[in-house]
Steps between C-alpha positions, in 0.01 A plus 500: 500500500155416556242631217260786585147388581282496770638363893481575878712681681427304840359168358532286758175712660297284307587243725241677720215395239329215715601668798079521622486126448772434706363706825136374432641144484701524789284694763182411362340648842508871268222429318257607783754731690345821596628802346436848593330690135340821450155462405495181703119503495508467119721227471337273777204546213681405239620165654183391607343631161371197223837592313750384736872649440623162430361588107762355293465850269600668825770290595619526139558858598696513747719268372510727187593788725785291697651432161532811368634639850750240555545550094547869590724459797760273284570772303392462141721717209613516145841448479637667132781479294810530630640882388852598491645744770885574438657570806868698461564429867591914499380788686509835348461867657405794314634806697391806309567839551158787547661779665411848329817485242298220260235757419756597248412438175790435308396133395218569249268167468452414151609837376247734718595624817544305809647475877795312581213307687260445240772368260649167811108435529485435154807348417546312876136381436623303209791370709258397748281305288782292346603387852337199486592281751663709728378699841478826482441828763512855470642759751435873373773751689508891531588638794403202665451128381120261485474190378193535250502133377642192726651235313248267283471298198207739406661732240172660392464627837833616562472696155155635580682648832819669306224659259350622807811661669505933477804704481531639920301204619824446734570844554638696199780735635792271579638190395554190696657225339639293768170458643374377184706271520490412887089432418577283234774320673287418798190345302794261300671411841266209626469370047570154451560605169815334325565829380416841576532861357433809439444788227571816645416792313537884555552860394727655742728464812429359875418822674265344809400217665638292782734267307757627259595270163826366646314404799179294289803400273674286770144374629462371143826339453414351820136397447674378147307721295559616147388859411567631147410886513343692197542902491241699290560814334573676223844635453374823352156678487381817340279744750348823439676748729265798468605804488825367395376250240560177434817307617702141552488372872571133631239340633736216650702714679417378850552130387727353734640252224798408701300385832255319287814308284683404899151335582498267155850449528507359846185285497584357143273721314542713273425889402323604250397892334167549381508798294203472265180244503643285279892469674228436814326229314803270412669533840218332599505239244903439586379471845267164344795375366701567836184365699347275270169404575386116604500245234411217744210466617250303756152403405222574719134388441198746513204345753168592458283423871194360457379392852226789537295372224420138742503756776187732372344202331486325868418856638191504253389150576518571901291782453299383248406173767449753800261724313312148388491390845394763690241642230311232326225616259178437686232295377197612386194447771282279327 
């Protein structure tokens, strides 16, 4: 691989160098062609002036400003060091749950109080930034199903957008799962990915939506698509039941665990229960070592363009020339 340095991008422009010389040499007859100018008067002056514009100074000019625009038009950059980008070859949805049910706050984050929502954008944050390597999109589902995030190599971005996402952004009320998965589905059907997945992750049980999860199951067995399914929620939580006091509920009692274990099971992914922050945070290290990010990687080379500096510097000089020629400083009368 070539060192980094200085080249052109289109060098064989320069080939156009001593492209004036050429014309002049073979149609000679140019030299006194008329040519229609504005301020006409003021040139016919200056040619007939005791400072002819065959001045060698002058000519050095313009040749000074053809160089730098044929210089310009091949292209000049800085080519840098070549920088490692692993590639897994793997594209990877995040379908995540916002309907009203992850307001709960059953999860604390770090100890203090939390929603079910707060606690996946901390803990899926981390996922995503450890994805390197891989694509990765976001579909947010409630009662109905958005993509927030297409697919992309930009993890930053696709976290900034899951720290963005609200609980109800995709209507609150109802639950619709199979959509969720239907949105994700159709943004991995055209992937040339080698592989493709998808983390699907909820609080409760398909209640709307056009699709139901056996239906987006068999479009992901048949897109080839494996979808390991996480469901949050504490097993028991204490709430303050005024006037009665307070008293044990389940928060997790609308989990539909069995639906969400048939969808793993038939794509060739797997179920898992998050039940605290922590169980949350090493389902989704198990799911690196189930989808393990890229060790290989291609190297791609930073370029730095540099054609606008010959391109203002001839820009200058052109202006510079016009403002010369068409304003002299006048002599003093003597």
């Amino acid at each position: 691989m070539l060192e980094s340095g200085f080249d052109f991008a289109l060098p064989w422009l320069l080939l156009a160098l001593p492209l004036p010389l050429l014309i002049r040499a073979r149609h000679p007859a140019l030299q006194g062609s008329a040519l229609w100018l504005p301020f006409f008067s003021r040139w016919q002056q200056l040619a007939n002036s005791e400072q002819p514009t065959r001045d060698p100074r002058r000519r050095l000019l313009l040749w000074l400003i053809w160089l730098l625009l044929v210089l310009a038009a091949a292209q000049p950059r800085w080519v840098g060091e070549p920088i490692s980008q692993p590639r897994s070859g793997r594209d990877l949805m995040l379908v995540i749950d916002v309907s009203g049910s992850m307001e709960a706050t059953d999860l604390p984050l770090n100890g203090a109080p939390a929603s079910r929502l707060d606690v996946l954008k901390q803990v899926v944050g981390e996922f995503i930034e450890r994805r390197t390597g891989d694509r990765l999109g976001l579909v947010l589902f409630g009662e109905r199903a958005y993509l927030q995030a297409p697919l992309s190599f930009d993890r930053k971005t696709v976290r900034q957008f899951l720290s963005e996402s609200e609980i109800g952004l995709a209507g609150a009320q109802r639950t619709a799962i199979g959509d969720g998965m239907a949105m994700a589905l159709k943004h991995l059907h055209d992937s040339p990915a080698k592989r493709r997945a998808m983390i699907l992750v909820t609080d409760g049980a398909n209640n709307a939506g056009s699709l139901t999860p056996e239906q987006a199951t068999t479009l992901a067995k048949d897109e080839t698509v494996t979808v390991y399914t996480i469901g949050v929620g504490a097993d028991e939580m204490v709430v303050n039941d005024w006037p009665f006091g307070k008293r044990r509920v389940n928060p997790s009692a609308e989990l539909d665990e069995d639906a969400l274990k048939a969808i793993a099971s038939a794509t060739g992914g797997e179920y898992f229960r998050a039940r605290d922050q922590d169980a949350l945070a090493q389902i989704y290290q198990l799911l690196d070592q189930l989808e393990p990010a890229a060790s290989d990687a291609d190297a791609v080379r930073p370029q730095t363009a540099l054609f606008y500096w010959p391109l203002l510097l001839a820009f200058a000089l052109a202006l510079w020339r016009w403002l010369v020629l068409l304003w002299p400083p006048r002599r003093a009368a003597t």
